[in-house]
Structures are given as structure tokens and as C-alpha cells.
C-alpha angles and dihedrals in degrees: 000000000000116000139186119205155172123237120188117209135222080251089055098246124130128247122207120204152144136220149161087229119038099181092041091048100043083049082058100044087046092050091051097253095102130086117337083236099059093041101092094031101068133188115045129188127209105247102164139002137167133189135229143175103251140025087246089056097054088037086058096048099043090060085051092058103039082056086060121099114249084252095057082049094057097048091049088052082044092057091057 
């Protein structure tokens, strides 16, 4: 099942991605094989996910999310 999600980092920024397989991807982030972004700011936390139907779907909605202000962000995350 595709998934978008947030990730927060040890710097407090936020990290915007999507996956077919969230555990499996946040064990990769934490283990430094994950986005160049994430690497040096270990480790990251799970703040926020949904899921969808189809890759296109997630893909959609990740861009959506990485457009968002860090404010709108929190307030999603806030949501959860």
C-alpha cells in the first residue's frame, strides 16, 4: 500500500516522503540509507502518514505537502 509521510529530525525540520512500505522505509532513514537529506540529521521520528490506493495518488499528495509552509505542516501533523 502506498504511503506519504513526515518525518521530524533530530534538527527539528520536517521530511516529506512517500513509500510502498513505511516501516521498512523509516528503518532505512534511521539507518542512514534513506534520503541524502535525513542522513546527518539522525535520528528521525514518524509524525504523520496516510495512506492511498496507488503510487500516483501518494506521489500527488506528497508534492502537495512538500508545497505547504512549515506552519500548514505542523498543523497537519497536529491534526493526527
Amino acid at each position: 500500500m502506498p504511503y506519504v509521510y513526515i518525518l521530524k529530525c533530530s534538527d527539528d525540520s520536517l521530511y516529506t516522503g512517500w513509500t510502498q512500505n513505511l516501516d521498512q522505509r523509516i528503518e532505512k532513514h534511521n539507518a542512514g540509507i534513506g534520503a541524502k537529506y535525513t542522513r546527518g540529521r539522525l535520528p528521525v521520528i514518524l509524525v504523520h502518514s496516510e495512506s492511498f490506493d496507488t503510487k500516483e495518488e501518494a506521489m500527488k499528495r506528497e508534492i502537495a505537502i512538500k508545497k505547504l509552509s512549515r506552519e500548514a505542516k505542523l498543523m497537519l501533523i497536529k491534526q493526527e
